[in-house]
C-alpha positions in Angstrom: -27.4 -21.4 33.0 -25.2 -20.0 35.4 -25.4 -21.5 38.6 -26.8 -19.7 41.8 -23.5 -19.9 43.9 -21.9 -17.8 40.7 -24.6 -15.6 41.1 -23.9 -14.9 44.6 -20.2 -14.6 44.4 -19.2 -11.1 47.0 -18.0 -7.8 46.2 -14.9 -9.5 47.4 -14.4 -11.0 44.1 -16.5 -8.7 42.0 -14.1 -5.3 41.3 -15.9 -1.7 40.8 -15.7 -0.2 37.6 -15.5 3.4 39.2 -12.6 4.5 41.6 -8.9 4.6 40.0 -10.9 4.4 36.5 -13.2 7.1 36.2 -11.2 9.7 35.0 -10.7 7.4 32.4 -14.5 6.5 32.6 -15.4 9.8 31.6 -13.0 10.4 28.5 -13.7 7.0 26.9 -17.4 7.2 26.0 -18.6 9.9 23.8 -20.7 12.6 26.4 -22.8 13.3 23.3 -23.2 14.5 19.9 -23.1 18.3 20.3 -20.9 19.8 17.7 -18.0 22.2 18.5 -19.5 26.1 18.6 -17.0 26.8 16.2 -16.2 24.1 13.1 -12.7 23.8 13.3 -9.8 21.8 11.0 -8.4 18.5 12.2 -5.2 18.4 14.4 -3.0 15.8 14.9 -4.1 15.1 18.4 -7.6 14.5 17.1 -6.4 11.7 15.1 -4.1 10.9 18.3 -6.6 10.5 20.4 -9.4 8.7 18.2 -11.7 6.1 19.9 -11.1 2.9 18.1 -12.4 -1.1 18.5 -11.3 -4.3 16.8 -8.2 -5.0 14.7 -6.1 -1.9 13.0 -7.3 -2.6 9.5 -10.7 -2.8 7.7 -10.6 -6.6 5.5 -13.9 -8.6 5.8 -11.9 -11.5 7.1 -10.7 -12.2 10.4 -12.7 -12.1 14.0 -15.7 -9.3 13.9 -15.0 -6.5 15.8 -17.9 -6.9 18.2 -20.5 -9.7 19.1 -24.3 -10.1 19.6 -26.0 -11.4 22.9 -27.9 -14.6 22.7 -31.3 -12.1 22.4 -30.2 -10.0 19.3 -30.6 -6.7 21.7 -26.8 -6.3 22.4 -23.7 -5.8 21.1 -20.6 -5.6 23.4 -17.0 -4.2 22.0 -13.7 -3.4 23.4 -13.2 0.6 22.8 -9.8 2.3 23.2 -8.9 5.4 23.4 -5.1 6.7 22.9 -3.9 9.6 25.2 -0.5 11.1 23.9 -0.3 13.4 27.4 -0.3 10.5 29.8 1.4 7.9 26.6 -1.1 5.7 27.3 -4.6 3.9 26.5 -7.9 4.2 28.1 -9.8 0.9 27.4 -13.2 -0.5 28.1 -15.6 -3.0 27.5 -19.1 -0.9 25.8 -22.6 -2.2 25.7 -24.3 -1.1 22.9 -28.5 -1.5 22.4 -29.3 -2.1 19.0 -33.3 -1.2 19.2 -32.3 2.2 19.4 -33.1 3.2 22.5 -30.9 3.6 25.7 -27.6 4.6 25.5 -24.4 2.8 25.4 -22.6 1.9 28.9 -19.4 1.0 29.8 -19.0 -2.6 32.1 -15.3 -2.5 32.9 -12.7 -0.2 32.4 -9.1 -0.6 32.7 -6.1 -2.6 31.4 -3.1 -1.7 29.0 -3.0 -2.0 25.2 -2.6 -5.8 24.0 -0.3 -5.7 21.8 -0.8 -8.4 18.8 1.7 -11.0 18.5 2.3 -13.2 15.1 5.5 -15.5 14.2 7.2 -14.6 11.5 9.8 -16.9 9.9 10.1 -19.4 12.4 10.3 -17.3 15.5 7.3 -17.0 17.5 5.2 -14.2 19.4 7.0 -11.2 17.4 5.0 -7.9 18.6 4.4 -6.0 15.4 3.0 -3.0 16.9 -0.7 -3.3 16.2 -3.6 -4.1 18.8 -4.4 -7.4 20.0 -8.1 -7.7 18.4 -10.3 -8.1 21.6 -14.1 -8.9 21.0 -16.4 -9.7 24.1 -18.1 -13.2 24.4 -21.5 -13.3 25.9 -22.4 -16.4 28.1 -25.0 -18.4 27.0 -27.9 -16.5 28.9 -26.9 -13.8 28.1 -26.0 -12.0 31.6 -22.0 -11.9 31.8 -19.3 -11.2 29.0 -15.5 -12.7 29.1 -13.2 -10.9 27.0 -8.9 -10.8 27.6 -7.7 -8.0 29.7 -4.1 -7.3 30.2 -2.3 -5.4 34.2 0.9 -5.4 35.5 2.3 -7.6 32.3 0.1 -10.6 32.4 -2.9 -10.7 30.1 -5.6 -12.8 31.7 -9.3 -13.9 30.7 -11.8 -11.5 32.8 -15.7 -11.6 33.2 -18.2 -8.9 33.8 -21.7 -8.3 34.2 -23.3 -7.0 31.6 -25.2 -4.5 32.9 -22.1 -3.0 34.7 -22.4 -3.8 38.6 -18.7 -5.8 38.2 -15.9 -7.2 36.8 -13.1 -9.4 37.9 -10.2 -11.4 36.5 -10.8 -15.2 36.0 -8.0 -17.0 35.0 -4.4 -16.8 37.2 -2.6 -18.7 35.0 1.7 -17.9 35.1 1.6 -17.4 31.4 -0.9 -14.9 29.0 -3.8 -15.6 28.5 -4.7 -15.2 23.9 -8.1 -16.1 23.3 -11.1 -17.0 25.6 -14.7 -18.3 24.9 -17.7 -19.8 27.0 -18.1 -23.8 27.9 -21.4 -24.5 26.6 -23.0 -24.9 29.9 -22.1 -21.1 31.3 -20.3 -22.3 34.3 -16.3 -22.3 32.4 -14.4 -20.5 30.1 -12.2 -21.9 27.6 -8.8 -20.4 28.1 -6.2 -20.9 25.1 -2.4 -20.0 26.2 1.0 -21.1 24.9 2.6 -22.4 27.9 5.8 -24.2 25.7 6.9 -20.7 24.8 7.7 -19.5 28.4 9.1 -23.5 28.8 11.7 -22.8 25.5 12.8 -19.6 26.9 13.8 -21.2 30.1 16.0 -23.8 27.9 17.7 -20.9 26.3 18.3 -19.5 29.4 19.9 -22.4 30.5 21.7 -22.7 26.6 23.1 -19.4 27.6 25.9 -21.0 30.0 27.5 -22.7 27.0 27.3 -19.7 24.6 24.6 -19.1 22.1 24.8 -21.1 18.6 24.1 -18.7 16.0 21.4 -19.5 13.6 18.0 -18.9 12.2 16.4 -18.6 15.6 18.0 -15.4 15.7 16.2 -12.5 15.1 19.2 -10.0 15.5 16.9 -6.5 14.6 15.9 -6.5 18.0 17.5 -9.3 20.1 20.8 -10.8 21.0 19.4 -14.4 22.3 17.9 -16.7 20.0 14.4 -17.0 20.0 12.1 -20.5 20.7 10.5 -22.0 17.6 7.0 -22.2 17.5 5.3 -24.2 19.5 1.7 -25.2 19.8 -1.2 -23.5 21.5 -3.1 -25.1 24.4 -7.0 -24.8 25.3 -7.9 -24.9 29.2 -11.1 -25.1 30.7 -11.6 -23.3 34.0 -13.9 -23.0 36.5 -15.8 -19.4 36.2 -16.7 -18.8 40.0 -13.1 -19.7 41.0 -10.6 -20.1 38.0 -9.8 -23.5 39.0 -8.9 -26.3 35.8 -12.0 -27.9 35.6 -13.0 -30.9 32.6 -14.3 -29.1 29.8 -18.3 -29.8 29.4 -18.4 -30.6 26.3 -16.3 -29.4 22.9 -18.5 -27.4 20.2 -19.9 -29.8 17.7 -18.2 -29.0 14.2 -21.6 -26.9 12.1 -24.0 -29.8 10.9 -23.2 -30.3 7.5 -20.2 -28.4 6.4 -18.2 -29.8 4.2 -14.5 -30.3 4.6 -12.6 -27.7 3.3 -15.2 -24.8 3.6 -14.2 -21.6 4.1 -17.2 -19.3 5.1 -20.3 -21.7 5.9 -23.7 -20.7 6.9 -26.9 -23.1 7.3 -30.8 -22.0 7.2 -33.5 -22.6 9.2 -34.4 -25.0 7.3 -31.7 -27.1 6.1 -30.3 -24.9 3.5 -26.0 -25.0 3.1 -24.0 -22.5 1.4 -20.4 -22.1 1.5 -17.3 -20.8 -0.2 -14.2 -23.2 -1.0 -10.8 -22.9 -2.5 -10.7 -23.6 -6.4 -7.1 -24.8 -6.2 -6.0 -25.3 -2.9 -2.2 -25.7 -4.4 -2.4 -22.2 -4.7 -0.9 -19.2 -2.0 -3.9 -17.4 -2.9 -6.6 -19.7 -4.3 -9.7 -18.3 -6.1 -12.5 -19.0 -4.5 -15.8 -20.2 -5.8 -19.4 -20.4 -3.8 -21.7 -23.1 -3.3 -25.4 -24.0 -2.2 -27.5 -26.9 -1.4 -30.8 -26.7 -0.9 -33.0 -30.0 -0.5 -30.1 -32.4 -1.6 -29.5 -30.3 -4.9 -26.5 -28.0 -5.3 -25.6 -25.1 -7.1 -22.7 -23.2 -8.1 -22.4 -19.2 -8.3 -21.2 -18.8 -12.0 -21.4 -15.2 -11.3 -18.8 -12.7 -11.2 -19.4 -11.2 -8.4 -18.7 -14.8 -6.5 -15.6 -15.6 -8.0 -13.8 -13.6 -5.2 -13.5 -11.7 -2.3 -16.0 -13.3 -0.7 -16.2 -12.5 3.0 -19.8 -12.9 5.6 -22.0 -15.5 4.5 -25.8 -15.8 5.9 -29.2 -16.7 4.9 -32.3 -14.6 5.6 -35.9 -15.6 4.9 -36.9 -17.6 2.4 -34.0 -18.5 2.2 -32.5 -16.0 0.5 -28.9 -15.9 0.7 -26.7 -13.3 1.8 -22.8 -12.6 1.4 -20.7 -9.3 1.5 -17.8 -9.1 -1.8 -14.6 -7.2 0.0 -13.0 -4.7 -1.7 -9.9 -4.7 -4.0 -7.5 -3.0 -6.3 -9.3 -4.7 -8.8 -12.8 -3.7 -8.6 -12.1 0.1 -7.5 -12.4 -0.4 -3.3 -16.4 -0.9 -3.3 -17.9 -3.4 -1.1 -21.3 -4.9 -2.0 -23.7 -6.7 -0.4 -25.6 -9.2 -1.9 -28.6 -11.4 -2.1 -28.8 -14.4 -3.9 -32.5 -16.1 -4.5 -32.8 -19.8 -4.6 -34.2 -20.6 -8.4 -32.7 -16.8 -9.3 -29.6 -18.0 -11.4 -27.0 -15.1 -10.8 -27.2 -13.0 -6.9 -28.2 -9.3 -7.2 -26.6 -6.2 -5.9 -28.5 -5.0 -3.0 -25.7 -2.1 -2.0 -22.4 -1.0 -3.7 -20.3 1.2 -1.9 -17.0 2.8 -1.4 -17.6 2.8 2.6 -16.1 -0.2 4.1 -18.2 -2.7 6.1 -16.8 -6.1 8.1 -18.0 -8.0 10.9 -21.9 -8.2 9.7 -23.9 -10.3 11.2 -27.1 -10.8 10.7 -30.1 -9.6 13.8 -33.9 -10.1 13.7 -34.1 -9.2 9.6 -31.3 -6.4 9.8 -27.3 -6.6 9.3 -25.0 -5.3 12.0 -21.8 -4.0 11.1 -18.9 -2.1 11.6 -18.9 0.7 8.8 -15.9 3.5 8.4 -16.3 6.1 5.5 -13.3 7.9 4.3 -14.1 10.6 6.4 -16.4 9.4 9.4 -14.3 6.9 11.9 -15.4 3.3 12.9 -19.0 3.0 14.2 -21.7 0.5 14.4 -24.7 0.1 12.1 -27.3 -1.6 11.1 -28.6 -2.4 7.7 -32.0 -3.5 5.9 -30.8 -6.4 3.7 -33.5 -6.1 1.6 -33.1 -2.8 0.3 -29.1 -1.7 1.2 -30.9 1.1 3.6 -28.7 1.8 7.3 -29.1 3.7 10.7 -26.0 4.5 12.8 -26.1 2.0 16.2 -23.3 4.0 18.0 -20.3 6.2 16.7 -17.7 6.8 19.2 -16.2 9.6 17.7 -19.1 12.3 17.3 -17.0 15.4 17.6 -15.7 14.6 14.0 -19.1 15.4 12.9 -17.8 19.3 13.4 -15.2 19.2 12.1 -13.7 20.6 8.6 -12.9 17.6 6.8 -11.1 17.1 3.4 -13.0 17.4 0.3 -12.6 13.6 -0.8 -12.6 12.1 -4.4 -11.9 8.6 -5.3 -9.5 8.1 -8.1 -9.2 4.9 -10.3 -6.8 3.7 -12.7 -4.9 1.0 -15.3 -1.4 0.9 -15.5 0.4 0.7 -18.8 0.9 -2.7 -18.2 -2.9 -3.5 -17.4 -2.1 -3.4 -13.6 -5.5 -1.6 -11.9 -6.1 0.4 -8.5 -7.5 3.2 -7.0 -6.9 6.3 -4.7 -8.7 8.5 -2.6 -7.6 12.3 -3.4 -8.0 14.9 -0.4 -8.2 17.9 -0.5 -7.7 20.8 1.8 -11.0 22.0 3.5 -11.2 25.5 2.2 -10.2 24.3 -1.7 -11.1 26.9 -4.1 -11.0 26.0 -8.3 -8.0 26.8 -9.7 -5.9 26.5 -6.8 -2.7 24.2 -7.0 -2.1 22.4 -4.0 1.3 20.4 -2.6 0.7 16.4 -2.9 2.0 13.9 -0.1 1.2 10.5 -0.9 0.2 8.2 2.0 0.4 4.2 1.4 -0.3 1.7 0.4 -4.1 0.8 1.4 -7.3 3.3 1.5 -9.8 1.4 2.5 -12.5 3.1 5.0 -11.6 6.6 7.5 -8.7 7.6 6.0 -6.1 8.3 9.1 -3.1 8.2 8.7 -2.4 5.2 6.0 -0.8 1.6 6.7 0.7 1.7 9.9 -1.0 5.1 10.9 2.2 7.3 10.6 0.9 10.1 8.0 -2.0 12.3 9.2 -4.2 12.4 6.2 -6.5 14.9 7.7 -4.3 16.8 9.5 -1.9 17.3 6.1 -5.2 18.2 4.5 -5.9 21.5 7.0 -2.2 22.3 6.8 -3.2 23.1 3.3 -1.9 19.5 1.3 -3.7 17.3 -0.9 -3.0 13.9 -0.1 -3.2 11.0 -2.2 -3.8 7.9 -0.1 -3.0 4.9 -2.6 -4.0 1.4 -2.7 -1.6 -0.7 -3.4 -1.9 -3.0 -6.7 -2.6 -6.6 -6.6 1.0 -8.3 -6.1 2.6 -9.7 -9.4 1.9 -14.0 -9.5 -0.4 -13.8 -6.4 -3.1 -16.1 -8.0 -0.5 -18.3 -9.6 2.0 -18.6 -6.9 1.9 -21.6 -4.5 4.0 -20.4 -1.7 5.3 -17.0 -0.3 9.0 -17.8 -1.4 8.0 -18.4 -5.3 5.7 -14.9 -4.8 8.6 -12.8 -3.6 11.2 -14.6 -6.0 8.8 -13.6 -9.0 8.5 -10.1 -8.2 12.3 -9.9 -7.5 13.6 -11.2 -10.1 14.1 -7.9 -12.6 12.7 -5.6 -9.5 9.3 -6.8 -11.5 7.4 -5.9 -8.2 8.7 -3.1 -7.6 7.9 -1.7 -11.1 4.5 -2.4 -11.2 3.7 -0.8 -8.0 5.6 2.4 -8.6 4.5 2.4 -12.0 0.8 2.2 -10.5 1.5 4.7 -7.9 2.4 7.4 -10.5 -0.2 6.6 -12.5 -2.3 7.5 -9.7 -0.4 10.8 -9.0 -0.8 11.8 -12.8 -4.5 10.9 -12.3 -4.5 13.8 -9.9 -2.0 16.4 -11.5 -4.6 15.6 -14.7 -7.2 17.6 -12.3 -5.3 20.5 -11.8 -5.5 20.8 -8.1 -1.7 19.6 -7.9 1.3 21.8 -8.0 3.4 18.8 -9.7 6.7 20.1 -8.5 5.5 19.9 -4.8 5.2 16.2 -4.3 6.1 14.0 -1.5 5.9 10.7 -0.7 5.9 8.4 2.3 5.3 5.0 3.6 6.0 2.2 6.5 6.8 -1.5 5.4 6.1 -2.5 1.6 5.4 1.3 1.2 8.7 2.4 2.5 10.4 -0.1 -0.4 8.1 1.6 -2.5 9.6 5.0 -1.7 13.2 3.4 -1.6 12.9 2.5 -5.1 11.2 5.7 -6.1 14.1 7.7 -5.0 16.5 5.5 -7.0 14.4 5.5 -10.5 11.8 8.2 -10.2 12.1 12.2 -10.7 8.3 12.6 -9.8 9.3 13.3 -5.7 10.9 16.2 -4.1 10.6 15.1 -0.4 10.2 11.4 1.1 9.1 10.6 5.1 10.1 7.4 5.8 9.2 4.8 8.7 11.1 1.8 8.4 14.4 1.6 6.4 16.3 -0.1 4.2 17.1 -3.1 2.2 20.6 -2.9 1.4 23.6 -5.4 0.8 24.5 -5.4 4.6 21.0 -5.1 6.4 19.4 -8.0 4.0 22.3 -10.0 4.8 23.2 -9.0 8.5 21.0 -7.4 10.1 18.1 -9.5 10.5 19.8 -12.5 11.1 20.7 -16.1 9.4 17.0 -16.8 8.5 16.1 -13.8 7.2 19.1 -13.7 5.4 18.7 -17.0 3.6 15.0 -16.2 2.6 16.2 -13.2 0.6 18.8 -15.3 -0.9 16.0 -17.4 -1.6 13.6 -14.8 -3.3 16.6 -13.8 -5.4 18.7 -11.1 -3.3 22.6 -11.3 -4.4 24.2 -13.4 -1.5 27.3 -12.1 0.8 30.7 -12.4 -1.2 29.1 -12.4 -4.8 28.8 -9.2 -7.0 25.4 -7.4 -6.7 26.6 -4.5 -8.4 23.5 -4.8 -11.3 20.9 -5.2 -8.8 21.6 -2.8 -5.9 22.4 0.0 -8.3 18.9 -0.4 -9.3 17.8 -0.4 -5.5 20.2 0.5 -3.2 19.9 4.3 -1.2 23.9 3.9 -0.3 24.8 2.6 -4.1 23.0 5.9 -5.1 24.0 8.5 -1.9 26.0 10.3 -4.6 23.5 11.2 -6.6 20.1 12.0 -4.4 19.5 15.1 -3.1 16.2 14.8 -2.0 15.3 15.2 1.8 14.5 12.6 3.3 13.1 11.5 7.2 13.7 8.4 8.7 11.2 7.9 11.9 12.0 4.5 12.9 11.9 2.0 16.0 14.4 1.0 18.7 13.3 -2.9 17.6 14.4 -1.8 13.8 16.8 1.1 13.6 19.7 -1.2 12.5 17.9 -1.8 9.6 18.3 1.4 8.4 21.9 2.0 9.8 23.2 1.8 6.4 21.6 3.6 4.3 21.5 6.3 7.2 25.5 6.5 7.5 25.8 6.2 3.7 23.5 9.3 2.7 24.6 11.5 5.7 28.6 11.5 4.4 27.1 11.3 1.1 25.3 14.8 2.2 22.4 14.1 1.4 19.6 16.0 3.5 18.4 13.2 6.0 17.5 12.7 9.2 16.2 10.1 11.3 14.3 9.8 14.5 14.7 6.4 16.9 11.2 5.3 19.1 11.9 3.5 22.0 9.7 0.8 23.1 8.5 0.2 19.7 8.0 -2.1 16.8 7.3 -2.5 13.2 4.7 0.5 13.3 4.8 2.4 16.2 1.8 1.7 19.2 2.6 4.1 21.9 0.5 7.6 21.6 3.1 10.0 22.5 5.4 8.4 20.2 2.2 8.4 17.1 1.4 12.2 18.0 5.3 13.3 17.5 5.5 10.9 14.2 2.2 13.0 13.2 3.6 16.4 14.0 6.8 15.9 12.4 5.6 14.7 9.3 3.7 17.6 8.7 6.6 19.9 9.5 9.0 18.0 6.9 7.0 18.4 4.7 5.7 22.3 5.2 9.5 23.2 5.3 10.7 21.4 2.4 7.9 21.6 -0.2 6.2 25.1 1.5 9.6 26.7 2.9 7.3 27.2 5.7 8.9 26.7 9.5 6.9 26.4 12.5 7.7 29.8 15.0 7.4 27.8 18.4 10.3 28.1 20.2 10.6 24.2 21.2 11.1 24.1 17.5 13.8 26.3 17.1 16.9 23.8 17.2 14.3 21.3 14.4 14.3 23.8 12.1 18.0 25.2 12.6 19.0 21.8 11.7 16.6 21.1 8.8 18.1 24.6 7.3 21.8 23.6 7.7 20.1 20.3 5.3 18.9 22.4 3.1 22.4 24.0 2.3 23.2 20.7 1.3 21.0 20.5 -1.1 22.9 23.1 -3.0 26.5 21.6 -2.9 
């Protein structure tokens, strides 16, 4: 229990969650679930300005996007809310009854986008553009929640009340605060930070007097210092009712039980063990199998539907065991849930589904998770495990509910090489049989609300009312990923002969020929875009496909200079490594199998480059090269960005744009608004080009 001098701590300490916030208070929570008067396509600033919680994409793995209180009556999540006008985020923390009565409340409000940082190669805390996952922790009687919350450039662990009279910032550490939990007793908070981070970059300050050596700390995309290697993460307990360091009460006793190794582990009321577990750990990407023990005896899942994918495990009663299988390219993007019967030798299907469901947890006999459809945004449900039956908890998005959404058809297919995926096909509102509709092809997952595709750069919807079909593809299982042990021998096998490359175009068009074999598709109309892996996978299209007659791009380009040079000394000698031609040898076989600037003399397709300020030399190029090469491009820097692109303003004008590219090139359609004018003066004077 908290104790009583907590309790009593003064407004002093405790701030309002009204004043400067309720403008945003009243945008971030849905006001209720009237429909427009008049149904109405999807815009861009819709999708813009979609409520969202949790991390950016929809695996089973990974921290669940909200959590229960101690009762089972609560669940608490971190909702934001993108406003293009203002280039901002409204954020709060939301708690949501589960019973079904009452209505959900908001207990803070406030604070700027987190941004997620990972290290990549060596070099630590890179920003990649996506949210910072935030879930609420409830305190052990249930009455407060912690959660991180980021002002004025310092992200710090904060506490409210969970009924909504106050919030307040805990920790006042000088460094960010990245993950914070409850001391078992209620009165601390576990803090974890990386103090040596903010310690390295003061020695590299100091380095700086003597000159920087060059090497693979460097990562020259986006800076011109070199960066600190990784150093480790540190746990701090501190005192709730004044932040002070305090002696941690007591460290969380590992589960009772669970055997080293285990991957997901849940334990029964009474006694029962199950758990899943690497089959080779040797592996990158092990298969993984799925235990039980039940009164000293164990049992292995010989099933199918336990050799992988294997995400949520918990037992119900009876002991009766539950676990969700994720989906994959491989078994056509449907999730199950499942329920496996002790002295039943194989589990049985209680619900199949194309939906996408993560984060379950299991509440008084019912499942809690987050579910997104392909056309109905994140929202909160709960299931009967039993029977596979759900109820909607809380949707934050109910004006989708009115509003004219694509007519969606799930595609699947097998390669001529036996490679297997699957595609969601979308089609404009007001469809009609026999019509013929342009195709844009969004990658390279589509898994759940389909929005704008990895990265979020390609309005699905909003391509949908312009009158497109859309394609949004998931990508193929990666060549050697269950027979690969480490990343470098999985890139180097799907370099070597562009093998990689080849299966996932050839995968891709097999998907687009799924849909042309509809006739829905005007197959001379077809575009294609992507951001990451799915911009390579539109790089190499250009170079050995005919299928495409316009390409948006949002990060660009390996080529002989930017694999080498651009990225740095590290970066450099990993592609080396995976089998890229190194500087001073001749590369002529490979790049003119890959290369944009080996090939500018050839391509006429039009082609958009939206990139970031943190990755525009990337592209620089293949940019130059295709410009005095006259090929139609054109490309588009976003300050203040990353890999994919966070800020709203900056995702609103990559939406709009899309759409524009590809009504003028594949629609000869132009956009009469006059802050248009000089866009589509330019994008003519491309066109001409496209004749020389």
């Amino acid at each position: 229990m908290v104790r009583t001098r907590v309790l009593l701590i003064g407004l002093l300490f405790w701030g309002s969650a009204a004043g400067a916030q309720e403008s945003c208070r009243s945008d971030l929570l849905p006001q209720g679930r009237d429909a427009p008067a008049r149904i109405r396509r999807v815009s861009p600033l819709d999708l813009a300005r979609l409520r969202d919680f949790g991390k950016q994409d929809v695996g089973l793995g990974g921290e669940a996007p909200f959590s229960i209180s101690p009762d089972g009556t609560l669940a608490a999540l971190v909702l934001r809310r993108g406003d293009p006008a203002q280039d901002s985020y409204c954020v709060g923390v939301v708690v949501v009854p589960l019973g079904g009565s009452g209505k959900a409340r908001l207990v803070d409000v406030g604070g700027d986008f987190i941004l997620h940082l990972s290290d990549v190669r060596g070099i630590p805390d890179l920003p990649v553009g996506n949210a910072e996952p935030v879930t609420p922790r409830w305190s052990p009687d249930g009455r407060y929640l912690a959660y991180l919350r980021r002002d004025d450039g310092r992200t710090r662990a904060w506490i409210a009340k969970a009924d909504g009279s106050g919030a307040r910032a805990v920790s006042h550490l000088d460094v960010d605060a990245r993950a914070v939990e409850w001391a078992p007793d209620g009165r601390s908070l576990v803090v974890r930070t990386r103090p040596g981070v903010a310690a390295a970059e003061k020695a590299i300050d100091a380095e700086a007097r003597q000159g920087f050596l060059y090497d693979d700390r460097f990562w020259t995309l986006s800076r011109s210092r070199p960066a600190p290697r990784p150093t480790d993460f540190v746990e701090q307990a501190i005192s709730v009712a004044d932040g002070r360091p305090v002696e941690p009460s007591s460290a969380p006793a590992k589960p009772a039980g669970k055997p080293d190794g285990a991957i997901a582990f849940a334990v029964s009321t009474s006694g029962a063990l199950a758990w899943t577990f690497e089959r080779d750990p040797g592996l990158l990407v092990s298969p993984v199998g799925l235990k039980i023990s039940v009164r000293g005896k164990s049992l292995e899942c010989r099933s199918p539907f336990c050799a992988d994918g294997i995400g949520a495990l918990w037992w119900g009663p009876g002991d009766d065991l539950f676990f969700m299988q994720a989906p994959t390219p491989e078994n056509g993007g449907i999730t199950r849930l499942l329920r496996w019967r002790i002295g039943e030798s194989a589990p049985t299907v209680v619900l199949s589904t194309a939906d996408t469901l993560f984060g379950c947890q299991p509440v008084s006999g019912s499942v809690i998770c987050a579910r997104e459809t392909s056309t109905i945004p994140r929202h909160l449900v709960g299931i009967d495990p039993q029977t596979g039956t759900g109820h909607v908890i809380f949707d934050p998005n109910p004006e989708f509910a009115g509003l004219a959404m694509g007519k969606v058809r799930r595609l699947r297919w097998t390669t001529d090489q036996g490679a297997r995926s699957f595609g969601d096909l979308v089609l404009p509102p007001d469809h009609r049989p026999g019509t013929r509709h342009p195709l844009i092809v969004v990658q390279y997952q589509s898994r759940g609300f389909l929005r704008g595709g990895t990265g979020d750069e390609y309005p699905i919807e909003a391509l949908a009312a312009r009158g497109f079909a859309v394609l949004s593809v998931e990508r193929t299982e990666p060549l050697g990923l269950h027979v690969a042990r480490s990343n470098a021998e999985l890139v180097h096998l799907g370099v070597s002969g562009f093998a990689e490359r080849r299966r996932v175009l050839g995968s891709l068009e097999a998907g687009v020929r799924a849909a042309i074999a509809l006739e829905v598709i005007d197959p001379q109309r077809i575009g294609i875009t992507g951001l990451s892996d799915g911009a390579a996978t539109v790089q190499f299209a250009l170079v050995n496909s005919d299928m495409f007659k316009a390409a948006a791009i949002s990060s660009c380009c390996d080529e002989p200079a930017s694999s080498m040079f651009a990225a740095g000394p590290g970066y450099a000698d990993f592609m080396i490594g995976a089998g890229f031609p190194p500087p001073g040898s001749d590369g002529s076989a490979f790049w003119s199998q890959y290369s944009l600037a080996r090939n500018a003399d050839r391509l006429r397709m039009p082609i958009l480059l939206q990139v970031t300020d943190d990755e525009f030399r990337f592209a620089l190029q293949s940019f130059v090269t295709l410009k005095h090469q006259h090929v139609p491009v054109e490309m588009y820097v976003f300050p203040d960005e990353f890999h994919q692109k966070w800020r709203p303003a900056h995702r609103l004008a990559t939406y709009e744009r899309a759409i524009d590219w590809f009504d003028f090139w594949l629609n000869g359609r132009t956009d009469p608004a006059p802050a248009k004018a000089a866009q589509f003066a330019r994008w003519r004077a491309l066109a001409r080009l496209q004749k020389r």
